[in-house]
N, C-alpha and C positions, 0 to 999 in steps of 0.2 A: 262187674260192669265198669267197662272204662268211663271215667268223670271228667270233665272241663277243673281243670286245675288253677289256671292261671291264663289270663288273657292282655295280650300287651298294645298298645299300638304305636305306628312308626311314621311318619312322614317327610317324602321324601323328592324332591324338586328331579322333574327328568327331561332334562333338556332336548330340545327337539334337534335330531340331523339333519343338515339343510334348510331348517325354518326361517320365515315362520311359517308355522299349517295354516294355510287360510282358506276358509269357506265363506261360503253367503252371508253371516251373520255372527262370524266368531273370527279373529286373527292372533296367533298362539306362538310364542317362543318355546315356551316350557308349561309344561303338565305336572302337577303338584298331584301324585297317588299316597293312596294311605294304605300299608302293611298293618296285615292283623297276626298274630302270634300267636297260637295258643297251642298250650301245655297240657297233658292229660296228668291224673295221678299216675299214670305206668310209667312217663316219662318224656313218651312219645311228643314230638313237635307238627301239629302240621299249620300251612301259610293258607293265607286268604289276603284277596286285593282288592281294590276299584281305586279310578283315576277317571273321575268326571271330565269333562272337554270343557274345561272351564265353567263360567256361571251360567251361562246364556243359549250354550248347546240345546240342555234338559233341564228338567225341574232337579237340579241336582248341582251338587259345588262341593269342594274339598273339605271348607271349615265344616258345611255340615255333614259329612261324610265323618266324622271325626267327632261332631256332637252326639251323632245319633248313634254310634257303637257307643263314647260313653252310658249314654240313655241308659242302653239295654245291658251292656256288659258286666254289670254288679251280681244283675239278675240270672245271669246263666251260668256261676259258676257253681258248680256241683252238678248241672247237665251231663244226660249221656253223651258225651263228647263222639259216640258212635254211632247216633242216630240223628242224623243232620231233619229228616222230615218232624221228627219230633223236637227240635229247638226249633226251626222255622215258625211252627207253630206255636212254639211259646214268645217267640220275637213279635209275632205278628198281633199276639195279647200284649207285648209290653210296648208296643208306640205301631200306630197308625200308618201306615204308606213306607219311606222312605226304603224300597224295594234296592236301589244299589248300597245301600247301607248296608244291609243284612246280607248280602250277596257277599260282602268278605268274609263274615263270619260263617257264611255257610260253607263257599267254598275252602275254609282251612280243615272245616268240621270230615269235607271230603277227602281231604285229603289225611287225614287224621286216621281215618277208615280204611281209607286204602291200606293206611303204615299199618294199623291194627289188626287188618286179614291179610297180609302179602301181597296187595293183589292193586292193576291198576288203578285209578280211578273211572277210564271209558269203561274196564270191564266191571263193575258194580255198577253201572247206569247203563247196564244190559250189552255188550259187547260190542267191540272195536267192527265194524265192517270193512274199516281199510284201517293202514298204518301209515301212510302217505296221501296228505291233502292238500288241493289243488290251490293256488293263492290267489289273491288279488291284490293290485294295487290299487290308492287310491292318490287323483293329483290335484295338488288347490289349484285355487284361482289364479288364473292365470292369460296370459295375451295368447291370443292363436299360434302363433310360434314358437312361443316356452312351451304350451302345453302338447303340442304336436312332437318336440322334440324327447320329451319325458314321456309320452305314451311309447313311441318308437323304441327308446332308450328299455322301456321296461319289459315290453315284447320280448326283444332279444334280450332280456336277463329270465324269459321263460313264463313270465306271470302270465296266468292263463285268461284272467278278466280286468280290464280297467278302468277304472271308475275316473269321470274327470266331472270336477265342480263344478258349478254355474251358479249363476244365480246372484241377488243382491248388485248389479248394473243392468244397463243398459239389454234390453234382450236383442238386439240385434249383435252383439259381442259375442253369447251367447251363443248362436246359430252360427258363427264363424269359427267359434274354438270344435262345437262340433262336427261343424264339416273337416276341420282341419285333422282333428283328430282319427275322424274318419279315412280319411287320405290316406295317413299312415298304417293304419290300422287294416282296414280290409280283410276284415273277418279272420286275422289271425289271432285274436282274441276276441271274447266278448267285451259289449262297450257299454257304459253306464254314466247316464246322466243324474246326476245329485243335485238338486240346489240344496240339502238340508232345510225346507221347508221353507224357502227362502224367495219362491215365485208367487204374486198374482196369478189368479187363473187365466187372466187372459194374457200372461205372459207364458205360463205353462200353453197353454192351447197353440200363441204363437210358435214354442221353438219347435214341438211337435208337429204342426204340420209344414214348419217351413222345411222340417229335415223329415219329412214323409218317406223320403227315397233311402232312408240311411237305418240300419237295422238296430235299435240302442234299445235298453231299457231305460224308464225314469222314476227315478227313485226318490218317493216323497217330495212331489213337487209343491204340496201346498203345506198348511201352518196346518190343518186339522183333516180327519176322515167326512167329514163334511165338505170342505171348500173341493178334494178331490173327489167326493162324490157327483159336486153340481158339474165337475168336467168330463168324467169319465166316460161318456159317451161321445165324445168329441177328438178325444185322444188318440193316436193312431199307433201308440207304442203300448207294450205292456208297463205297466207299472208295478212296482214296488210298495210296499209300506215300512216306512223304519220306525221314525222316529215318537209316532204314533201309538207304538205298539210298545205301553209301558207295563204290560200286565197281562196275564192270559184271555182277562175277559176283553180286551181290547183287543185280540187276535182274534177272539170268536168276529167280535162285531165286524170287525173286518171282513171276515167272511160273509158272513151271513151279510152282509149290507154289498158284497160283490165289487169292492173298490179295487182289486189289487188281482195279479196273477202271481206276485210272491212276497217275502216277504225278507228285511235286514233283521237279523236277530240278535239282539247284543244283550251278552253273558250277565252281566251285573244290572243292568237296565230291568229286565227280566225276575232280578231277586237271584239272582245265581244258578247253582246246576240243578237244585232241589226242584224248581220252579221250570227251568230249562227240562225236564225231562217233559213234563207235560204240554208245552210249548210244542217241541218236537214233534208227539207224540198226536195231536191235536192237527198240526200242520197235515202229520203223514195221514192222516186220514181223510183229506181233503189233497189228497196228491198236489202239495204247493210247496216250489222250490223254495228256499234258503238262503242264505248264508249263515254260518255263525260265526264273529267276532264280538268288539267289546269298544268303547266311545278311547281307550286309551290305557296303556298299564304297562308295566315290566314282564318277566319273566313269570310270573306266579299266576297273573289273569290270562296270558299269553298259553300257559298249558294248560290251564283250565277249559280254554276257548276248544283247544285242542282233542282233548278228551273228549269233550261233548261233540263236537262235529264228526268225530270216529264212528260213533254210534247212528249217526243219521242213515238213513239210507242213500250210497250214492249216487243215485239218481236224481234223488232233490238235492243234493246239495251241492248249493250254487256258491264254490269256492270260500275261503275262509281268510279272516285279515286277522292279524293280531299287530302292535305297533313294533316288534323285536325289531323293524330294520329301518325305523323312526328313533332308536332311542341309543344310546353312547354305552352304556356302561349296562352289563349281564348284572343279576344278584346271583347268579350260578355258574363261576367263570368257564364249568364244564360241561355244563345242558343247558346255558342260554338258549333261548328259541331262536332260530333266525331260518329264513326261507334259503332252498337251494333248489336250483335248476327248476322255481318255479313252483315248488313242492315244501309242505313242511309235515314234517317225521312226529309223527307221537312218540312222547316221553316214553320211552322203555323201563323206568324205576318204580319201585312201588309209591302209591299216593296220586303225586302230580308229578312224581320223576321231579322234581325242581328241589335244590337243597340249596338255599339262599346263603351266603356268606355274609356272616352279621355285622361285619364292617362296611355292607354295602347295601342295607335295607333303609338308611337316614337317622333321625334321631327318633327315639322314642319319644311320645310324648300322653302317656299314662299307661298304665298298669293297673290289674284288679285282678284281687286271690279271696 
């Protein structure tokens, strides 16, 4: 039985291209991710990531990102390094919640397994349905005119969904960057209105029915599945759940409480792919579209995002973001992820396909054997 040998961690500043990212309630130069490294007794390396969106995104930040692997990482060395459902379970006995934390360690554990049987990572989480996934872009906050020009702008680079920001001013701004956007737009992509949880309800109800005639979705318009409950009958768009959805019973309730026609699903948010299967899984059985991405990362949560949206069925799945064409510098100067023609390619190599060059994952900062 392959064991958990050695577990390292890395952190590592990734500056934003073109920043700053700014939403409704967060403004970002650079994304501080943390690298997880672990080693089996056979030798074997595989990687694990997360990169919080800052403090104030989620119930979630870097330093503790970086506490809470130490927490646990003492305790799992001599784990089956090959069975990721069975360390999640032993994570989830050594500290309470902290769901993107363990999502590094589970997804290295993934890819670990991959290297351990030859074999992808999508196809051990039941097989690829496509090898090519549709992208989406998404664009900050912005004046009616920048944002019109960057939706335009990203059309013709092929992105087939675009998400533009709102939220946290004035809603009358709001109703004009979507009209504007609109304009350009014209159903050559789909459109997506975000505040990141960052509208009043009676600012959500306003943008909605002021752009009644404009075909968008909105996506997590309020702070909690509550405040978008007391609207949802008022609302003339479909709606999304993102940010909400920190845990699978939080997808249930979601359902079952009838707030949302789909849903954002981010990798790490989630607890990683171990947890991501049954998410998926859960969804498709209630026929509700998707997305899969992740709040921020390099190359390592970026194929991970990857892998797991393969496996979706394509019919729900409503395009996929990772930040590859957000950030400067590949840890893979030869499988970096990055979108083309609109499209991004599942890794072809065993694991995560991702083989990180260690002069380029940041500084370590602890180690446990």
């Amino acid at each position: 039985m392959m064991r958990i040998q050695n577990i390292q961690l890395f952190t590592k500043a990734l500056p934003i291209v073109g920043g700053p990212y700014t939403m409704s309630r967060v403004t970002l130069n650079e994304i501080t991710t943390t690298i997880v490294r672990i080693e089996s007794d056979t030798g074997l390396v595989g990687w694990g990531e997360v990169a919080p969106l800052g403090p104030t995104y989620q119930p979630a930040h870097a330093l503790g990102a970086v506490a809470a692997i130490k927490e646990m990482a003492p305790h799992l060395i001599g784990a089956p390094a090959h069975q990721p459902l069975t360390v999640m379970r032993l994570m989830n006995g050594l500290l309470e919640g902290h769901n993107y934390a363990k999502a590094a360690i589970d997804i290295a554990l993934w890819d670990l397994t991959g290297k351990h049987y030859g074999a992808r990572v999508c196809d051990l989480l039941g097989g690829a349905e496509q090898n090519r996934l549709p992208a989406y872009y998404a664009v900050g906050i912005g004046a009616p005119d920048e944002v019109a020009k960057i939706v335009s702008d990203k059309i013709d680079m092929g992105y087939k969904r675009i998400q533009i920001k709102v939220g946290g001013r004035n809603v009358a701004t709001d109703i004009d960057v979507v009209r504007a956007a609109w304009d350009v737009c014209k159903g050559r992509a789909s459109l997506v209105a975000d505040p990141n949880r960052g509208m009043l309800a009676a600012q959500a109800k306003a943008l909605s029915l002021a752009c009644a005639d404009i075909p968008f979705s909105f996506e997590q318009p309020c702070n909690t599945m509550d405040e978008i409950a007391s609207i949802r009958s008022q609302i003339v768009h479909p709606i999304i759940v993102d940010e909400s959805t920190e845990s699978l019973h939080d997808v249930l309730r979601a359902i079952e409480m009838g707030i949302c026609d789909g849903f954002g699903f981010k990798v790490t948010r989630l607890g990683g792919l171990t947890n991501m299967m049954a998410v998926r899984d859960v969804a498709a059985s209630r026929a509700m579209p998707h997305t899969v991405e992740d709040s921020w990362g390099g190359d390592i949560v970026s194929a991970a995002i990857l892998h797991l949206a393969a496996t979706v069925e394509p019919r729900l799945l409503d395009c996929v973001w990772t930040a590859g064409n957000y950030i400067e510098e590949h840890y893979d100067p030869e499988n970096g992820i990055k979108m083309k023609d609109g499209y991004f390619d599942v890794p072809t190599g065993v694991g995560l396909g991702i083989n990180p060059s260690e002069d380029r994952i940041g500084r370590m900062v602890a180690s446990f054997d």
